[in-house]
C-alpha positions, 0 to 999 in steps of 0.5 A: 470489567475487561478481562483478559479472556474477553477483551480480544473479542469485545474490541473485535466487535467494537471495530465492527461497529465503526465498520474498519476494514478488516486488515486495519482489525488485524492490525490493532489486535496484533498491537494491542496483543503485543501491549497486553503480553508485554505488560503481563497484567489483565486489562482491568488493572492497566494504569496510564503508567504503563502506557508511558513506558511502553511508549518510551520502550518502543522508542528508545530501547526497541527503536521502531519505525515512526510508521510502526510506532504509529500504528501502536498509537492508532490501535491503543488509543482505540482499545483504551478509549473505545473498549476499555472507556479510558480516556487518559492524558497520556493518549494526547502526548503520543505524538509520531513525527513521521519523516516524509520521504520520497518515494523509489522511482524506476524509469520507463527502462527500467519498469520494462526490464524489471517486468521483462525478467518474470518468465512466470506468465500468470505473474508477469501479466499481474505485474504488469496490470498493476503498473499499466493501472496503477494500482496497490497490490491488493486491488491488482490481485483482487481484480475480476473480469467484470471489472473490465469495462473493454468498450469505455476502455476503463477498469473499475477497482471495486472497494479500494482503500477506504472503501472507495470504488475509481475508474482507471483508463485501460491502456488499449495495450493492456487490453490486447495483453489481458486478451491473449492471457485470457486465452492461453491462461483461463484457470481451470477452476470457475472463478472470476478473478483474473489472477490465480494462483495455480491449482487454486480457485483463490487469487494469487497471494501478496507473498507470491507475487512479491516475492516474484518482483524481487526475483525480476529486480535482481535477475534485471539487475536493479540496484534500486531498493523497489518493491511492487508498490514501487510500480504505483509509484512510477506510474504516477511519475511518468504520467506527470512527466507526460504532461497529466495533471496532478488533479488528474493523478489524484483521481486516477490513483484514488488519493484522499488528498492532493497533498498526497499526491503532490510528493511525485512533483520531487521526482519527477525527471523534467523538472530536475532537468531544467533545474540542472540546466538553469543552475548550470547556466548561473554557475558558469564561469565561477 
């Protein structure tokens, strides 16, 4: 039997072995912990009852996200089929619609004065990498100078989400840019990280940086609700407004799925254009 005392560590070596990663491990342990206070019961003595009002809770008395609920899901059915070997009816009625909204876009104005406003230059430099490649904010900060390939103009992100290493094209500006940081700003410590935090031979923390991307918004005056993933997002707009494939996108941005991909088609600036200037014409004389 799973007790209390003992079900933390048999699903931590449960998710070992299907090998997820290990943010998705902390993910389900603070779900899972969060069921376990809540139902005040030792896992041994869990029904498929408990389940349901903890669904209908989290619905409709606490109100959460469909994201967050989704992940509750997800980490559940995991420590309820894999750990404690319960395959209940309930787990096939938890179903989370989630909306599919579309993403915040800056434009190229605004990227440069957002980036422009970080006077911090170990932080400006980060931001701006992660724009001019494309990247999600853990791959920005785990980069290395190994990862540079300056002769191939490409920068490979090594073990991206799922596990999956890309090349990205290395604008030749970035690469000046990366080149003088270099010079002017080499940590002291040894460590092959490009971005690091000061004093420290660690990489710079998510926290740090994104508060830094707040302080550059309000400073820039962006009213526009935008995070640093906010930068990922314009890139790939502004290379499908250029002209590049989707296709391409997918590849560069290290999607699974075009589907995932194809969201930027409703945000990009050109085809809104031509939309307003064809309605216009249709419309005329109304």
């Amino acid at each position: 039997m799973v007790t209390l005392q003992t079900w933390r560590e048999r699903m931590s070596e449960d998710m070992r072995l299907r090998d997820f990663r290990p943010r998705t491990q902390e993910g389900y342990l603070a779900a899972t912990r969060q069921f376990v206070d809540w139902t005040n019961k030792d896992p041994g003595d869990f029904a498929e009852e408990d389940v349901r009002r903890y669904f209908l809770y989290l619905r409709e008395t606490k109100k959460l996200a469909p994201s967050s609920i989704n992940i509750v899901v997800h980490a559940l059915r995991f420590f309820l089929v894999h750990t404690l070997q319960r395959d209940w009816a309930i787990l096939d009625l938890l179903r989370v619609n989630k909306p599919r909204t579309l993403p915040v876009v800056l434009s190229t104005r605004e990227t440069r004065a957002v980036l422009g406003a970080v006077r911090h230059p170990v932080r400006r430099v980060a931001l701006t990498t992660i724009y001019a490649l494309g990247l999600r904010l853990n791959e920005g900060l785990a980069l290395e100078t190994g990862h540079i390939d300056a002769d191939r103009l490409l920068v490979w992100v090594r073990d991206g989400k799922g596990g999956v290493d890309r090349g990205v094209p290395l604008p030749r500006p970035l690469l000046s840019c990366l080149r003088r940081y270099w010079k002017l700003e080499r940590p002291a410590c040894s460590t092959p990280h490009l971005f690091v935090a000061e004093g420290r031979a660690a990489p710079l923390h998510e926290t740090t940086l994104q508060k830094t991307f707040k302080a550059a918004r309000l400073d820039a005056g962006l009213a526009k609700d935008a995070s640093i993933h906010t930068l990922r997002h314009s890139y790939a707009t502004h290379l499908l407004e250029a002209g590049i494939t989707l296709r391409t996108i997918q590849q560069v941005l290290g999607h699974k799925s075009l589907r995932t991909t194809e969201v930027y088609m409703h945000v990009t600036q050109p085809g809104t254009e031509r939309l307003q200037e064809t309605v216009d014409r249709l419309m005329a004389g109304l």
